[in-house]
N, C-alpha and C positions, 0 to 999 in steps of 0.2 A: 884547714887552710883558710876560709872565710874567717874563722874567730881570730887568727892571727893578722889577717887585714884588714878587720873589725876596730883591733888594739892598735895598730899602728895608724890608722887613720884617724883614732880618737885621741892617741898622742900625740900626733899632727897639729891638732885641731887646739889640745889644751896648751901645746907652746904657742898656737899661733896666736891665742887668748892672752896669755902671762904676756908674750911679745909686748902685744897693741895695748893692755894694761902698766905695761913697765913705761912703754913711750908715751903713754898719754898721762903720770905723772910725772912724767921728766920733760914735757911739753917748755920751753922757752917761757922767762917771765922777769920781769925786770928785778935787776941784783946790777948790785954797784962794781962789780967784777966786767959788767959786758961795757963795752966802746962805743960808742954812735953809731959805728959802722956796721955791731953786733946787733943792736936794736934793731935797725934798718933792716937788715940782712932776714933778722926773723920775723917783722911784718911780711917782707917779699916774700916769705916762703909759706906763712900762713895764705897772702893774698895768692898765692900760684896755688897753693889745694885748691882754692874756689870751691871751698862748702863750708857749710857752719862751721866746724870744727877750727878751718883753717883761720878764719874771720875772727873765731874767738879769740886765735891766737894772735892777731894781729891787735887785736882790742884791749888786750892785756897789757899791751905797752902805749896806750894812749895815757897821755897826763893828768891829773885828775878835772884841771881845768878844759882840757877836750872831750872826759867823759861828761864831766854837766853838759857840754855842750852837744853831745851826738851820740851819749847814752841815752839806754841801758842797751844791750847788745844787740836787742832784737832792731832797735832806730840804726843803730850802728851798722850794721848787715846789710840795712834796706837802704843808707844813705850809699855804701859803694855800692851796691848792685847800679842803684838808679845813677850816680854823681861821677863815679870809677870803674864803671865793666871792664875797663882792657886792663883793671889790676886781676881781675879776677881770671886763673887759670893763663896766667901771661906765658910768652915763650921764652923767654929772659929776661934777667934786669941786672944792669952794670952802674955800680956806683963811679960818680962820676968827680968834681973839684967837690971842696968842701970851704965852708968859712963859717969866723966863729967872731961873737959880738959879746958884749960885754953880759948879756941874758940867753942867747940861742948862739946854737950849730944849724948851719943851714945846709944839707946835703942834699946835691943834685942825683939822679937816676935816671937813668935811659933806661926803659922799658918795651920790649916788644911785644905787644897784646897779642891775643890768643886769632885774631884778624893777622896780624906780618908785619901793623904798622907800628912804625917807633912813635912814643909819646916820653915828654920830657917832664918830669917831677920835680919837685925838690921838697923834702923832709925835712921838718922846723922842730928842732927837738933842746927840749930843755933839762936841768938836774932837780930831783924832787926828793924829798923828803917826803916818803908819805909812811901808814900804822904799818908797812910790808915791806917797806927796803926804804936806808938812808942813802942819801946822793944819789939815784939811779939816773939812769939817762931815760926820757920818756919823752915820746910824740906830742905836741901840741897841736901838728896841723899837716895837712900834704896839699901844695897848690901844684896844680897844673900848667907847665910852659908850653911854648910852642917850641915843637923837634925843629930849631933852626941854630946854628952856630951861635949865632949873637944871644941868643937864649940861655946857653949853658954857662954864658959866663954869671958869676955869683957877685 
């Protein structure tokens, strides 16, 4: 009976491997298929892991003009930890109005940080051409509003 729950437990063990192998290369990554709203959505979800993993994943969709600017990953990490902690591990985020300009979409986000308090975002996000994907949508920048009504307006 032990060798039989020896086997079942190392089956266990080698789906649960193929699993977190299979989703970490199918990880979100910019493709001219996703929406503003799709980009957005998988930085939030990287910045809600709140660990490297998730960070990288948010990193992946920055533009290459914000990577010169707040790369390579490891600057990139250290600038939300220090600039952004209530992205990190937040309790929710709700896209909010959006507008669009002759070079960016600017997408507002209500965020409840891992603290209870709401903070107000907005995502400045551009189309690029880069050697990995034609026309993708990709981050440029995330400034910080204040959570007040007059705020949300774009």
């Amino acid at each position: 009976m032990h060798r039989i729950w020896t086997h079942v437990r190392t089956a266990v063990a080698l789906t649960g491997l193929a699993v977190a192998a299979q989703g970490w290369t199918q990880q979100p990554r910019p493709d001219p298929s996703l929406s503003v709203e799709d980009v957005v959505r998988a930085q939030l979800s990287g910045f809600a892991a709140g660990d490297e993993a998730g960070i990288a994943r948010a990193f992946a969709f920055a533009s290459p003009g914000n990577r010169a600017q707040t790369g390579p990953l490891p600057r990139f990490a250290a600038m939300i930890r220090e600039g952004y902690p209530e992205l990190l591990g937040h309790q929710s985020a709700e896209l909010g109005p959006q507008r669009t300009d002759e070079r960016h979409t600017y997408q507002a986000v209500d965020v409840i940080g891992p603290d209870g308090r709401e903070h107000l975002y907005i995502f400045i996000l551009g189309r690029y051409d880069t050697a990995d994907c034609s026309a993708c949508w990709m981050t440029d920048g995330v400034t910080r509003r204040p959570a007040n009504p007059d705020a949300r307006a774009l």
